[in-house]
C-alpha positions, 0 to 999 in steps of 0.5 A: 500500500502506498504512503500518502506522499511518497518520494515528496521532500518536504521542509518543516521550519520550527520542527524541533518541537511541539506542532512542527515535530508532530507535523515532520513525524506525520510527513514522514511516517507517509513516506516525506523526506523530511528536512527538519529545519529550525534554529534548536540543533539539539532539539531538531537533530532529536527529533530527526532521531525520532523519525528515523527510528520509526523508519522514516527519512529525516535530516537537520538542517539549522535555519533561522527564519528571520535570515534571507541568506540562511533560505537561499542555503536551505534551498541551495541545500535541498536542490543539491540534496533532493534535486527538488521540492514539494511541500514547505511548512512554514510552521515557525513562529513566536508568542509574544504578549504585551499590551499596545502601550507596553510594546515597544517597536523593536517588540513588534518587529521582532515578532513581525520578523519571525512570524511574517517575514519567515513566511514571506521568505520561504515562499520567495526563496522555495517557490523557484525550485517547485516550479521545476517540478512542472505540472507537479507543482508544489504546496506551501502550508502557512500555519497562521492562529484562530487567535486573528479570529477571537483577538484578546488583550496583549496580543497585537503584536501576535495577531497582526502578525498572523492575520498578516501571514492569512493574507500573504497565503492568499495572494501568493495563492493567486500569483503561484497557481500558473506554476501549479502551486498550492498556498493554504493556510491552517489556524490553529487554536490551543495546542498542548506544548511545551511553548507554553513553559516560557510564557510567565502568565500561565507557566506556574498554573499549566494544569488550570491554564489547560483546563481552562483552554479545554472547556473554551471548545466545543471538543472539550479538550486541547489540541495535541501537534498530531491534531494538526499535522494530519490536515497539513498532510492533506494539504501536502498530499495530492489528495488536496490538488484542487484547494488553494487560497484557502483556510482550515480552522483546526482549533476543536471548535473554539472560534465557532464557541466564541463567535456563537454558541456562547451568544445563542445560548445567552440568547436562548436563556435570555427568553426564558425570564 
């Protein structure tokens, strides 16, 4: 039986952990050749081990996102490697959380640089090599957040930053598609990482803070990183050869919980008084 996306060379930027080592576990497990690319070597040459003891394909690469030169080598890398390339993730990114008053411009920018400009970067630099791959094309997978959707206090920085990767996959989507390459976009809620360790609002209440995300959806539970790795093996997969430009919202109904059920129910009971 074939793997879903057999002989593919996929790059996962921010695969040293979390929602990118689930999403480089699961290309690779249907048969991806993974380059696991983030700026953690320890960690991302771990999590190469992890794919190869499962027998999958998986090498390391140290990239940092925010660097022009360092994707013009990853794809030099790749092309000398693979001689090709089908799937970019583009999955890297940072929290941040302070108040617009708070924030500084270097804060901002910081942000922006990482989780924005990486996006722009990889699209820029990868989108010359799946082109090679004729009618093949390619996919580019940008993970955006359902935060744009259901926004919350201290989070400008972060919420300008994903909105801005929403509308780069759209557009991006509309100049590639001639080159038969596919731009979509997945918005994660809440998912269960380690990440949350450095955030010093919720780090020494996890369990409360867990609990807490949990009953916000309409899943009654929080996101694990295979919960999102499997719809951008889809999306990387030729199952998916007729979607671009789109959005998927993997969050366990939270933004529809926010925008609505809470609202209808408030309603609803509102008549019986």
């Amino acid at each position: 039986m074939s793997k879903r996306i057999e002989e593919k060379v996929c790059i996962v930027t921010g695969s040293a952990g979390g929602i990118g080592r689930g999403i480089a576990e699961v290309l690779a497990k249907e048969g991806g050749k993974v380059i696991v690319a983030d700026l953690n070597e320890a960690n991302g040459k771990e999590t190469v081990e992890i794919i190869k003891k499962d027998g999958g394909s998986a090498v390391f690469f140290k990239l940092d996102v925010a660097n022009e030169e360092n994707w013009q080598k990853i794809m030099e890398f790749c092309e000398k490697t693979y001689n090709k390339l089908d799937v970019l993730v583009n999955n890297a990114g940072i929290g941040f959380s302070k108040t617009i008053l708070d924030m500084t411009v270097a804060d901002l920018r910081k942000v922006m640089s990482v989780n924005l400009e990486s996006v722009f970067l990889g699209t820029k630099y990868s989108a010359p090599l799946m082109k090679k791959n004729g009618a093949a094309g390619g996919s580019i997978v940008n993970i955006s957040s359902n935060y744009i959707f259901i926004p919350s206090k201290m989070q400008a920085a972060y919420c300008a930053s994903k909105s801005g990767v929403a509308s780069m996959t759209k557009v991006a989507a509309i100049e590639f598609a001639p080159d038969h390459i596919r731009v979509n976009t997945i918005y994660p809620g809440f998912v269960a990482t380690n990440i949350i360790d450095s955030n010093p609002l919720v780090a020494n209440r996890k369990e409360e803070f867990f609990n807490f995300c949990a009953k916000s959806t309409l899943a009654g539970r929080v996101g694990t990183p295979k919960d999102i790795a499997y719809p951008v093996l889809f999306l990387a997969s030729d199952e998916s050869q007729w979607i671009t430009g789109n959005d998927f919202t993997i969050d366990g109904g939270e933004v529809v919980k926010r925008t609505f059920y809470d609202d209808m129910e408030n309603f609803m009971l509102a008549g019986q008084k």
